[in-house]
N, CA, C and O atoms as a CHARMM CRD file, in Angstrom:
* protein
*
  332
    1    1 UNK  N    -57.07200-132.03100  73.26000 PROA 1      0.00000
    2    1 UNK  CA   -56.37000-133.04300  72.52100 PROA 1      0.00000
    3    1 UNK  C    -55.31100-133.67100  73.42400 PROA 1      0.00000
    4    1 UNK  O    -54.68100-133.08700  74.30500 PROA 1      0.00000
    5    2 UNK  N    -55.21200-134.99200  73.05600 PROA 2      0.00000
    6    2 UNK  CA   -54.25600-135.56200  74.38300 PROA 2      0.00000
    7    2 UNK  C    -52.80200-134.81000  73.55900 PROA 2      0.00000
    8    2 UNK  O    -52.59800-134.24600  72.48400 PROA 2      0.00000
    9    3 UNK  N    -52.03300-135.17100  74.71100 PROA 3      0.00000
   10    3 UNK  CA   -50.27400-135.16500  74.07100 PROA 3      0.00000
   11    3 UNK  C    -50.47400-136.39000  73.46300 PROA 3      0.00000
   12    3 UNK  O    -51.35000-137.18300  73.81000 PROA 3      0.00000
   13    4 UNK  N    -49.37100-136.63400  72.20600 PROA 4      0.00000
   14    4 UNK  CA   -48.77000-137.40600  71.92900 PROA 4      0.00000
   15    4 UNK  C    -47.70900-137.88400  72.67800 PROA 4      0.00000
   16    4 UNK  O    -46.74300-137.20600  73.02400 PROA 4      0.00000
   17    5 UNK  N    -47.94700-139.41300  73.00500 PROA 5      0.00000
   18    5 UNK  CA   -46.13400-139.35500  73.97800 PROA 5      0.00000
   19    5 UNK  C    -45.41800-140.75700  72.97100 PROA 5      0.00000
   20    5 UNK  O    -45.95100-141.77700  72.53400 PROA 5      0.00000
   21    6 UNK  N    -43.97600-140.22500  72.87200 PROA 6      0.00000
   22    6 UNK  CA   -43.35100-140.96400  72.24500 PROA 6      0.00000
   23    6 UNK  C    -42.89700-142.35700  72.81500 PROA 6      0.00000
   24    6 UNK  O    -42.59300-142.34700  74.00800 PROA 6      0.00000
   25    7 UNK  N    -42.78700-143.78900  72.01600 PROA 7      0.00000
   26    7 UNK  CA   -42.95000-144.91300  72.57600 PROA 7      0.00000
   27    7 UNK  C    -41.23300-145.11400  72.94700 PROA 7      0.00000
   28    7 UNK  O    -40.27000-144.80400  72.24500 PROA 7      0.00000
   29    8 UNK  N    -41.26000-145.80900  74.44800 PROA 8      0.00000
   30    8 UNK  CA   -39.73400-146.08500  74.92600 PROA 8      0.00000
   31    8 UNK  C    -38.69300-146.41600  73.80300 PROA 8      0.00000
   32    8 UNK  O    -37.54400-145.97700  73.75300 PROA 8      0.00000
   33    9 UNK  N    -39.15500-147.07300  73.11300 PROA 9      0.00000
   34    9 UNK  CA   -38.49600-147.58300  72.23000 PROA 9      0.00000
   35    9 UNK  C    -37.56100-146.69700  71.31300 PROA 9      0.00000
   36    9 UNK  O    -36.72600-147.20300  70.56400 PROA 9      0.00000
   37   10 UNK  N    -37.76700-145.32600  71.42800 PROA 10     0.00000
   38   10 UNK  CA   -36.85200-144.54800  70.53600 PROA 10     0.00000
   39   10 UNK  C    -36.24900-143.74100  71.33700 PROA 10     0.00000
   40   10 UNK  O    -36.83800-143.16000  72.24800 PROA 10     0.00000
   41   11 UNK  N    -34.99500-143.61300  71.08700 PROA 11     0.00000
   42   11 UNK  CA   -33.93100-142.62800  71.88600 PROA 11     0.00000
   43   11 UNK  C    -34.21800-141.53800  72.26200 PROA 11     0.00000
   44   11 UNK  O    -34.62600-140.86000  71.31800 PROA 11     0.00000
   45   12 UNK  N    -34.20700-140.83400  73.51400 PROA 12     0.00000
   46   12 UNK  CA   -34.24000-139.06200  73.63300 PROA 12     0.00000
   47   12 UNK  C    -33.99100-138.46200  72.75500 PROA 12     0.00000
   48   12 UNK  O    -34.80000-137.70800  72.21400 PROA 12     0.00000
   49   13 UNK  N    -32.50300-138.67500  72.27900 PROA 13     0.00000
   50   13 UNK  CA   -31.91900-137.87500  71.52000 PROA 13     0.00000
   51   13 UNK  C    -32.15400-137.50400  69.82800 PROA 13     0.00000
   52   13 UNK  O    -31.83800-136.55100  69.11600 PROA 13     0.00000
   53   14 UNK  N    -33.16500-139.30200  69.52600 PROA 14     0.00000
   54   14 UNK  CA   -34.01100-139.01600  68.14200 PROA 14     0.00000
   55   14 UNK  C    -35.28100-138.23600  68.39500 PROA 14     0.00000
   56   14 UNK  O    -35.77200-137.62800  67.44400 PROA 14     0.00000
   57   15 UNK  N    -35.94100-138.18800  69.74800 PROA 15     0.00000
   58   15 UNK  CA   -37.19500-137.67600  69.72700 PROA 15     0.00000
   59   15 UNK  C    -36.97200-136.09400  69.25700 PROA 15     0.00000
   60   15 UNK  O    -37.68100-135.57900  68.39300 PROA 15     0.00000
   61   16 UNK  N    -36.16700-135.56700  69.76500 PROA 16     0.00000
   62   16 UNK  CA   -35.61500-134.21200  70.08700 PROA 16     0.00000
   63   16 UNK  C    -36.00100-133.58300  68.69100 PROA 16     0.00000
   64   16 UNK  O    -36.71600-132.59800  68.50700 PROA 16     0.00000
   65   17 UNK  N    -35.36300-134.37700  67.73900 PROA 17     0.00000
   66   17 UNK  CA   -35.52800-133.85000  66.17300 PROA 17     0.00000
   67   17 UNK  C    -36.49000-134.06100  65.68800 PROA 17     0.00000
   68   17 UNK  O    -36.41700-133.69600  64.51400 PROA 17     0.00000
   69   18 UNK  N    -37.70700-134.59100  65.98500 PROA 18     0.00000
   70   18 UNK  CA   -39.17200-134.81000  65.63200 PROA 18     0.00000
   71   18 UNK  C    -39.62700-133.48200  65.66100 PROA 18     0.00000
   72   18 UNK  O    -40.33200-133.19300  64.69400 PROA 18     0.00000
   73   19 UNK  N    -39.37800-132.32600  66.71900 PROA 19     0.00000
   74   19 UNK  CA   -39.72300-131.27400  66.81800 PROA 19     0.00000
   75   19 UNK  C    -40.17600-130.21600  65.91200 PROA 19     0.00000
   76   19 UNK  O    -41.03400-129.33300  65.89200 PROA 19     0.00000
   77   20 UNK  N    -38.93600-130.82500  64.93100 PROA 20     0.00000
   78   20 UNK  CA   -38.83800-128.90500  63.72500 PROA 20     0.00000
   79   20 UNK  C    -39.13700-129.66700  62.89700 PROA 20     0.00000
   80   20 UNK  O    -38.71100-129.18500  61.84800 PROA 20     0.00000
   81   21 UNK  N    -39.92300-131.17300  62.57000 PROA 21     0.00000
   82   21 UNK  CA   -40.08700-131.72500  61.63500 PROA 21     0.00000
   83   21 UNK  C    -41.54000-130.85800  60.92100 PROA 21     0.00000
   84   21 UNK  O    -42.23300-130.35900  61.80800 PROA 21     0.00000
   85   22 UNK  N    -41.98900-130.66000  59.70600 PROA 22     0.00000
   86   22 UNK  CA   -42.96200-130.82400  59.07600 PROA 22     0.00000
   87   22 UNK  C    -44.02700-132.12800  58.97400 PROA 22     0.00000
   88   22 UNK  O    -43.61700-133.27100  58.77200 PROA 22     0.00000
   89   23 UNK  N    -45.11600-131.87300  59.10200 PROA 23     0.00000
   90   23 UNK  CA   -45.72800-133.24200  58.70200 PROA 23     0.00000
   91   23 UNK  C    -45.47600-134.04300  57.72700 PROA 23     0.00000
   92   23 UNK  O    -45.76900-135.23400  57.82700 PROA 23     0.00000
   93   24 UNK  N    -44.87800-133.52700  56.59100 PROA 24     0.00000
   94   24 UNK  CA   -44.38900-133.57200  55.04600 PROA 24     0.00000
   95   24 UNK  C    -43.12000-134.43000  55.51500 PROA 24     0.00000
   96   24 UNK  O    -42.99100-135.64500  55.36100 PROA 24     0.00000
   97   25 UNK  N    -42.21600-133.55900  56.11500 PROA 25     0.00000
   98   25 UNK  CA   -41.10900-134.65500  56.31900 PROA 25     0.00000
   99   25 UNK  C    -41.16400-135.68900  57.09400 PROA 25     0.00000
  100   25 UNK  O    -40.41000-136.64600  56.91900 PROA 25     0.00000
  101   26 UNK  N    -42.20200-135.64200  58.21400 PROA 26     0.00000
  102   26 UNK  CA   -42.39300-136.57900  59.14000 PROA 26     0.00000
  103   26 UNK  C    -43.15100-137.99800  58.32800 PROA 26     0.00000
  104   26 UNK  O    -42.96700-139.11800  58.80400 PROA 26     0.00000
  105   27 UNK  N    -43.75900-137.85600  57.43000 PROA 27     0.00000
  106   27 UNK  CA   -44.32900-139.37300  56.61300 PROA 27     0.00000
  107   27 UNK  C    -43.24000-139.47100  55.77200 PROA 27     0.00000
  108   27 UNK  O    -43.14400-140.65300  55.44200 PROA 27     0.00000
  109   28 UNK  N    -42.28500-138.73700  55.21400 PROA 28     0.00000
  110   28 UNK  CA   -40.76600-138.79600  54.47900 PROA 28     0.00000
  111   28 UNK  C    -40.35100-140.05600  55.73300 PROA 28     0.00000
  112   28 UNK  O    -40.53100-141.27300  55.70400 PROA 28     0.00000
  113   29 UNK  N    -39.75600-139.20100  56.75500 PROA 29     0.00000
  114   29 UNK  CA   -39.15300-140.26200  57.50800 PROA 29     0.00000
  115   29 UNK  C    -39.53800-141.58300  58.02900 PROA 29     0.00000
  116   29 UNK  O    -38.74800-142.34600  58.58500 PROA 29     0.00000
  117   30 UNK  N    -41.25400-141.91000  57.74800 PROA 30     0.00000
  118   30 UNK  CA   -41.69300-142.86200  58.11100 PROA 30     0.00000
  119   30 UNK  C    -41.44800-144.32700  57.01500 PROA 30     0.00000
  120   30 UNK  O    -41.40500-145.53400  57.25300 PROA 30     0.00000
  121   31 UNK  N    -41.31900-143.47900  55.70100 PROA 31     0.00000
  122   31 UNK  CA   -41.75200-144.16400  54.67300 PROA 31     0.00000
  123   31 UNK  C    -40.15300-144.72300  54.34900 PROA 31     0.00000
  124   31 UNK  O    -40.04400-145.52900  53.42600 PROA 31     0.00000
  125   32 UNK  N    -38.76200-144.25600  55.18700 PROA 32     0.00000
  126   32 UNK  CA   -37.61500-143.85000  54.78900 PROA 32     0.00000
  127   32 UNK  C    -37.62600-145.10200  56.07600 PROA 32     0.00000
  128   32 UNK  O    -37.47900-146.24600  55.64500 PROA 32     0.00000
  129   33 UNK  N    -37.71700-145.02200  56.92200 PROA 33     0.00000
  130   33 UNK  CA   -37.98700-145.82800  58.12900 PROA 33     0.00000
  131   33 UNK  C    -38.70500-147.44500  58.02500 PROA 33     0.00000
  132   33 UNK  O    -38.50100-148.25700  58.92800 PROA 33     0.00000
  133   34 UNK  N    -39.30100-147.68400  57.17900 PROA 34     0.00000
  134   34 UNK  CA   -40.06800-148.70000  56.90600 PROA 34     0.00000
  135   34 UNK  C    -39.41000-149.38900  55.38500 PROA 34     0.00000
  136   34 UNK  O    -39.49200-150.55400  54.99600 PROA 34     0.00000
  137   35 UNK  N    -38.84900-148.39000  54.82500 PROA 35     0.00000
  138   35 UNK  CA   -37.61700-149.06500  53.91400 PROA 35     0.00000
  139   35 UNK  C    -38.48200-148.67300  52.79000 PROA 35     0.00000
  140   35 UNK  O    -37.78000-148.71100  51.78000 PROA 35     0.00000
  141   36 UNK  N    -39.86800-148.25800  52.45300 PROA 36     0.00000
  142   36 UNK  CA   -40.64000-147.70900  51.56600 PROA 36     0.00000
  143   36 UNK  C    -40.11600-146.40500  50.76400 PROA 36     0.00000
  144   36 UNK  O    -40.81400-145.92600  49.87000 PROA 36     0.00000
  145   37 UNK  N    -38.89900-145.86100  51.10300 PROA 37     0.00000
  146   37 UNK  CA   -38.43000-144.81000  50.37800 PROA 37     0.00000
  147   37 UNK  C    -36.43700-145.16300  50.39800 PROA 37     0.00000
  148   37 UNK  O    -35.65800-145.55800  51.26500 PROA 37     0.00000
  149   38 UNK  N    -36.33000-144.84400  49.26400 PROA 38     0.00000
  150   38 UNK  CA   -34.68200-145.62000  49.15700 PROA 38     0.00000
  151   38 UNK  C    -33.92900-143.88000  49.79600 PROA 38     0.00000
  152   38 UNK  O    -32.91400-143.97000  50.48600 PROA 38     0.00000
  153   39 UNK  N    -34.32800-142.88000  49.59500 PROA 39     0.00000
  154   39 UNK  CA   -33.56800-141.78600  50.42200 PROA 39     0.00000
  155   39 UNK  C    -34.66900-141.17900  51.49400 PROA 39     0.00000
  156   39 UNK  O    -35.90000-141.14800  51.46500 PROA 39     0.00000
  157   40 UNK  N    -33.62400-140.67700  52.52300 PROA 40     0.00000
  158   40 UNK  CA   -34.45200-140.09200  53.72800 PROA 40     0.00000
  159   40 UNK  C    -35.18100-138.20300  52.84400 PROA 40     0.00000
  160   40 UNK  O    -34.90600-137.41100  51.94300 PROA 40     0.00000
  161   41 UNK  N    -35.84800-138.35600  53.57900 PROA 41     0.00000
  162   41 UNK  CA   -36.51700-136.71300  53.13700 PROA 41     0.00000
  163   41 UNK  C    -35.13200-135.53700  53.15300 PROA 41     0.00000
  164   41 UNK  O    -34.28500-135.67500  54.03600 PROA 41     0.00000
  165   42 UNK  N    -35.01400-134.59800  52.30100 PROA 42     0.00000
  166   42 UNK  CA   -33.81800-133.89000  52.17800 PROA 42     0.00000
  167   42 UNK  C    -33.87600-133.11600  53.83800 PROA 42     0.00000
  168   42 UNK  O    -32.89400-132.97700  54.56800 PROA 42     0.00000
  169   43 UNK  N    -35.08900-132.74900  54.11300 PROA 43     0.00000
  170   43 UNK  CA   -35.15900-131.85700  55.48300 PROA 43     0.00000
  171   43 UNK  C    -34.82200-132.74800  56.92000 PROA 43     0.00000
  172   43 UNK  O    -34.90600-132.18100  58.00900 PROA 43     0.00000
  173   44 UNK  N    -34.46200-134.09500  56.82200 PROA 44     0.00000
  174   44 UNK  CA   -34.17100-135.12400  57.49300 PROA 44     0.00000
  175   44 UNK  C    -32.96400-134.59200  58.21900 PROA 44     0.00000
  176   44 UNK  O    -32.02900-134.10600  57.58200 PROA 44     0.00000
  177   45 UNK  N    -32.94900-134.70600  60.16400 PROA 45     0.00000
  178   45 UNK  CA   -31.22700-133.87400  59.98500 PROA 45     0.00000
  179   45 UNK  C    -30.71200-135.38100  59.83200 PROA 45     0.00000
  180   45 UNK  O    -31.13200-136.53700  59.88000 PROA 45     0.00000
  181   46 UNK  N    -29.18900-134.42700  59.55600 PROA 46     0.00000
  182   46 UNK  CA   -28.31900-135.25500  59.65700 PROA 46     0.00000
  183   46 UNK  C    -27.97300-136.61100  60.22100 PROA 46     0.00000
  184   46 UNK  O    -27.72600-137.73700  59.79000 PROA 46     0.00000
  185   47 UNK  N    -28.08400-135.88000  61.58800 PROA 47     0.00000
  186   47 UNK  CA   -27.53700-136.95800  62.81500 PROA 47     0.00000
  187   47 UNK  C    -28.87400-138.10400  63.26200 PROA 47     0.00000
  188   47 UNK  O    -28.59300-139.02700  64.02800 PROA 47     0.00000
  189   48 UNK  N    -29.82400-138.00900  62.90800 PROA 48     0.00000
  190   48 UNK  CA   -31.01800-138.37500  62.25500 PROA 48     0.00000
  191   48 UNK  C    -30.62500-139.87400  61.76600 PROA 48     0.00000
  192   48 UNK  O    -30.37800-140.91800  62.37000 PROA 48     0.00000
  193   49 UNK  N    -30.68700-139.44400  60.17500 PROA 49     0.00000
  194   49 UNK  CA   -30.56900-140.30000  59.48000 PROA 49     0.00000
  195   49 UNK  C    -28.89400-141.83800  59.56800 PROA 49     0.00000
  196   49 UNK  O    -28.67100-143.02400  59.32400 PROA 49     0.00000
  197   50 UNK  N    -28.04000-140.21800  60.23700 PROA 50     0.00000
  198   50 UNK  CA   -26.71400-141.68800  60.84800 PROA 50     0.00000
  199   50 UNK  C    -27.30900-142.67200  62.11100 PROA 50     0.00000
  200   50 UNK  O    -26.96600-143.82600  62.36800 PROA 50     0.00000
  201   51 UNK  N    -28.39500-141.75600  62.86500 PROA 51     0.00000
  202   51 UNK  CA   -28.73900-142.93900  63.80400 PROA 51     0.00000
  203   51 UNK  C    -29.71000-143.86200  63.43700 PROA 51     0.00000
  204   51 UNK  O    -30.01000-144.80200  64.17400 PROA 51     0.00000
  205   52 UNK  N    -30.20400-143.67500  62.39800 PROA 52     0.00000
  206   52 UNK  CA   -31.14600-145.08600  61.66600 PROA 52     0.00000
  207   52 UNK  C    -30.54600-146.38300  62.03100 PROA 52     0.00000
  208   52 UNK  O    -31.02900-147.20000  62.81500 PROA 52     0.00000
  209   53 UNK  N    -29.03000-146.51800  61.13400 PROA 53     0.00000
  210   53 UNK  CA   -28.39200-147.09000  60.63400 PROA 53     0.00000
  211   53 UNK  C    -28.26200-147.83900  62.32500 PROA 53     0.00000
  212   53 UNK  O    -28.53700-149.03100  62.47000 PROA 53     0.00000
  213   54 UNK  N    -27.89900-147.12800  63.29500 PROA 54     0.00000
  214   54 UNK  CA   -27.76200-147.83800  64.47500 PROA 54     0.00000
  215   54 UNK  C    -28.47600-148.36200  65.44200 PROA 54     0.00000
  216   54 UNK  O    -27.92100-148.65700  66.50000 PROA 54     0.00000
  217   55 UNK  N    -29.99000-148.59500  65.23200 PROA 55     0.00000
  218   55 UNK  CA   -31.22100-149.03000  65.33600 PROA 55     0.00000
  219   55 UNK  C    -31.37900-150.16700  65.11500 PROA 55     0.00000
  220   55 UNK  O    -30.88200-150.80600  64.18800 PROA 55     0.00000
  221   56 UNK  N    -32.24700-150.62700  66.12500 PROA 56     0.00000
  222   56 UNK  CA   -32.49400-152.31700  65.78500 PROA 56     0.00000
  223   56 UNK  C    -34.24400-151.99800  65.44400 PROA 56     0.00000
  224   56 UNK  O    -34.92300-151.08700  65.91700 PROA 56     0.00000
  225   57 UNK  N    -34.74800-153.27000  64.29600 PROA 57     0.00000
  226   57 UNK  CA   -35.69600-153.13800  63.54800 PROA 57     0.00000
  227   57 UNK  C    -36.56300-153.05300  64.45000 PROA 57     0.00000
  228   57 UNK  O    -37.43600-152.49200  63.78800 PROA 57     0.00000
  229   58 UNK  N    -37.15700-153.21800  65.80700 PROA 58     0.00000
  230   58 UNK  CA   -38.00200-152.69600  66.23300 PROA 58     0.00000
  231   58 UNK  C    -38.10200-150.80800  67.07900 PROA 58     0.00000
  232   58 UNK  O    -39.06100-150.18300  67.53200 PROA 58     0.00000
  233   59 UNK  N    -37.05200-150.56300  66.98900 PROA 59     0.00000
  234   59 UNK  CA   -37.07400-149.39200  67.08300 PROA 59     0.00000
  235   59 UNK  C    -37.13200-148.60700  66.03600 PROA 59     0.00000
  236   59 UNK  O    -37.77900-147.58600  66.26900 PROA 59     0.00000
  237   60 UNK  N    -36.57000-148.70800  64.61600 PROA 60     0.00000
  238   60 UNK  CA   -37.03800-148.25200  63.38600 PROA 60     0.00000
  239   60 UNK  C    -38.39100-148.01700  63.44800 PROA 60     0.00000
  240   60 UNK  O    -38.80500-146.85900  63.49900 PROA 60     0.00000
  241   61 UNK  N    -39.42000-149.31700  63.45100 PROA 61     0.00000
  242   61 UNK  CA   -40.38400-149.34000  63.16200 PROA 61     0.00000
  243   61 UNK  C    -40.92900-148.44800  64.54200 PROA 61     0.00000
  244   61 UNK  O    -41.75100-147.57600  64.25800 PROA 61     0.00000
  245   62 UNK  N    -40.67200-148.53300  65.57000 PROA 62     0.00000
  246   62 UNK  CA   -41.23600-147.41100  66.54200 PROA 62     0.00000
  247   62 UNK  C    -41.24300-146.23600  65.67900 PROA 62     0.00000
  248   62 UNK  O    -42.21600-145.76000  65.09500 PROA 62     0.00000
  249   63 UNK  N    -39.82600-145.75800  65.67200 PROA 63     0.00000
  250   63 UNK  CA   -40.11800-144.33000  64.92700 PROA 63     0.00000
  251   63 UNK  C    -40.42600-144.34200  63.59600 PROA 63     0.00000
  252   63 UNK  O    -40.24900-143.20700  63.15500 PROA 63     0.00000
  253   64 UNK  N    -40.87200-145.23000  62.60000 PROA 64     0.00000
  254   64 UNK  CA   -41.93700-144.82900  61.91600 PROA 64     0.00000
  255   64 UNK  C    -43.59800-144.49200  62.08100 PROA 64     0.00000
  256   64 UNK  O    -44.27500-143.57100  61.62600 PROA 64     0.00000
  257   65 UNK  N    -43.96800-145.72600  62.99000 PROA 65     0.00000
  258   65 UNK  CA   -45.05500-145.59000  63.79500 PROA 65     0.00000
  259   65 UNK  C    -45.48000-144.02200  64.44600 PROA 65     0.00000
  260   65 UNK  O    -46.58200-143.54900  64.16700 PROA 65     0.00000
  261   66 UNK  N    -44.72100-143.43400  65.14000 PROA 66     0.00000
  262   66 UNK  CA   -44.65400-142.61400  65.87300 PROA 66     0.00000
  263   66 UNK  C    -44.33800-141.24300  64.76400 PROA 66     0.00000
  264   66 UNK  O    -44.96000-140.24000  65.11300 PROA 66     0.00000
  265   67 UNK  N    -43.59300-141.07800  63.67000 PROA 67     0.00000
  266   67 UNK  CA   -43.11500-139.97800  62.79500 PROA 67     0.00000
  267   67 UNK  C    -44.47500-140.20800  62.20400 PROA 67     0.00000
  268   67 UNK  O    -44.95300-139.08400  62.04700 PROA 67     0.00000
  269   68 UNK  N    -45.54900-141.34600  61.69600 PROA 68     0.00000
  270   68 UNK  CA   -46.87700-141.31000  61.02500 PROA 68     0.00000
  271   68 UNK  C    -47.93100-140.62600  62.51400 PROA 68     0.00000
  272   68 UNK  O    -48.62200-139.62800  62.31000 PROA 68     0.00000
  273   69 UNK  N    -47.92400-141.11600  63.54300 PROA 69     0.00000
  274   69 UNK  CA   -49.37800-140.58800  64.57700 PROA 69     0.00000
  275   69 UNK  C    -48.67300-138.73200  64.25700 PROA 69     0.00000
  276   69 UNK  O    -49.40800-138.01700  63.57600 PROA 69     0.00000
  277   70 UNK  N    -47.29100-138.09400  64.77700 PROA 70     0.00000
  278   70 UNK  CA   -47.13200-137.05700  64.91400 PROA 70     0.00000
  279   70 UNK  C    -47.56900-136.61900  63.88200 PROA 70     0.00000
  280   70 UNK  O    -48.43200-135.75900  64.05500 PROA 70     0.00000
  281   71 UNK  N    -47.25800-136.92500  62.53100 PROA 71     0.00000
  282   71 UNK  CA   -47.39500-135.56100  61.25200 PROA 71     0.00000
  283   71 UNK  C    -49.09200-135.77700  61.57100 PROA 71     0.00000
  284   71 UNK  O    -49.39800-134.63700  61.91800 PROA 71     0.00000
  285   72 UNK  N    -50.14900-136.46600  61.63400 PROA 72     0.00000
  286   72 UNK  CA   -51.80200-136.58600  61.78800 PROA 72     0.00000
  287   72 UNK  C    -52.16900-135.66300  63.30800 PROA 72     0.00000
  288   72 UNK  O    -53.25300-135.16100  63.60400 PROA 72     0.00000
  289   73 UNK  N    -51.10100-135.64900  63.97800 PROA 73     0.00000
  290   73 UNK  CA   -51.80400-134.51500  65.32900 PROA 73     0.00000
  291   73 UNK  C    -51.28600-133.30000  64.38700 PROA 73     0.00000
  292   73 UNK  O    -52.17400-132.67700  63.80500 PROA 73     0.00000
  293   74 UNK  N    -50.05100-132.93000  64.19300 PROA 74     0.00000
  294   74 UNK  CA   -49.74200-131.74200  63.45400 PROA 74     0.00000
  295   74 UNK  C    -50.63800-131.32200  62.36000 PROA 74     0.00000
  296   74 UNK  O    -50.86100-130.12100  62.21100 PROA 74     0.00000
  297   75 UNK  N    -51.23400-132.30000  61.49100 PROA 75     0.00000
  298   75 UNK  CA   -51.87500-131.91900  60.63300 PROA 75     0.00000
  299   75 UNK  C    -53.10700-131.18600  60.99000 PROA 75     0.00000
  300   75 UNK  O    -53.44800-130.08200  60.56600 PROA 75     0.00000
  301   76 UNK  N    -53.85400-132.10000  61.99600 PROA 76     0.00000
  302   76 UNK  CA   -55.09000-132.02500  62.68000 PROA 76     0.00000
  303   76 UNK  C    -54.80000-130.63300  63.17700 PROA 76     0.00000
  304   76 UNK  O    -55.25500-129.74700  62.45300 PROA 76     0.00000
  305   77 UNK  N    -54.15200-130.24400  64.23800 PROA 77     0.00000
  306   77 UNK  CA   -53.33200-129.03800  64.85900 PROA 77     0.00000
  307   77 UNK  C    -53.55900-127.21200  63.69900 PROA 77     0.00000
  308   77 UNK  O    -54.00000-126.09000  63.95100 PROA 77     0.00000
  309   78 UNK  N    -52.96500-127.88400  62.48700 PROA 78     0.00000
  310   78 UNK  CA   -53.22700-126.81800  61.56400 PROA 78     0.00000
  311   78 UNK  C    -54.30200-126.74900  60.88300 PROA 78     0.00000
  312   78 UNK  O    -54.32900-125.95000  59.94700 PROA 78     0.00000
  313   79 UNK  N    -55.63800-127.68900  61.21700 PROA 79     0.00000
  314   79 UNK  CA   -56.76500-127.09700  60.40300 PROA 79     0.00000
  315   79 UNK  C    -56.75800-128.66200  59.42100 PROA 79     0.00000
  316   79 UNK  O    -57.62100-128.67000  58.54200 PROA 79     0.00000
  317   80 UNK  N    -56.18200-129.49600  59.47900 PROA 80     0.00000
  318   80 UNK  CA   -56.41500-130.48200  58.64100 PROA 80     0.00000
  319   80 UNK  C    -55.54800-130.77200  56.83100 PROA 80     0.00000
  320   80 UNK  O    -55.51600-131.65400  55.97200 PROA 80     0.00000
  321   81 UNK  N    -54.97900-129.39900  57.06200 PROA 81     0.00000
  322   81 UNK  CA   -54.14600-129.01000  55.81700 PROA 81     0.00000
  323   81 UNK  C    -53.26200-130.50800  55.67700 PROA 81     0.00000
  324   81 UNK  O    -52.82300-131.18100  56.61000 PROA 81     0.00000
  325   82 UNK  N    -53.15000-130.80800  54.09900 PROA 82     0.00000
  326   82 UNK  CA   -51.99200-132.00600  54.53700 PROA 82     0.00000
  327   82 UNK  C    -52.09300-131.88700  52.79200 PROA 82     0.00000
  328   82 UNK  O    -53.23600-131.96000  52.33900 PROA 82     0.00000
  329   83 UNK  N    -50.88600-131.69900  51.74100 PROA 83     0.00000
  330   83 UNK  CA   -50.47000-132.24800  50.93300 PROA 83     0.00000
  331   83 UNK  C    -49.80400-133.44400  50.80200 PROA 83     0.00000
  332   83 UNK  O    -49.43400-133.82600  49.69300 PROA 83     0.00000
């Protein structure tokens, strides 16, 4: 399976927290990211969700883009499981 590699467009320091995400929270944050959800996922960190706010709309949409391909390798990864 290839790596996933994350697009320039999103900060080191947001990629970092993609890590301990769930696939579950990772389409949370996409859908939270795309303005499709009025609150971020509760498992969202913190410092996370304050750096939204300081994002310009094409980097949002990077890391929604990118929080949707990750939770589909993760999913894929565990057998296909996905509520």
């Amino acid at each position: 399976m290839a790596v996933l590699t994350p697009p320039d467009a999103i900060p080191d320091f947001l990629i970092e927290h993609f890590d301990d995400l769930s696939p579950e929270t990772l389409r949370g944050t996409a859908d939270y990211a795309r303005g499709e959800a009025y609150l971020p996922p509760d498992e969202m960190p913190d410092k996370m969700k304050e750096a939204f706010v300081l994002q310009d709309d094409e980097t949002v949409a990077a890391i929604a883009d990118y929080a949707d391909e990750l939770a589909a390798v993760l999913e894929e990864q565990d057998g296909g499981e996905s509520w």
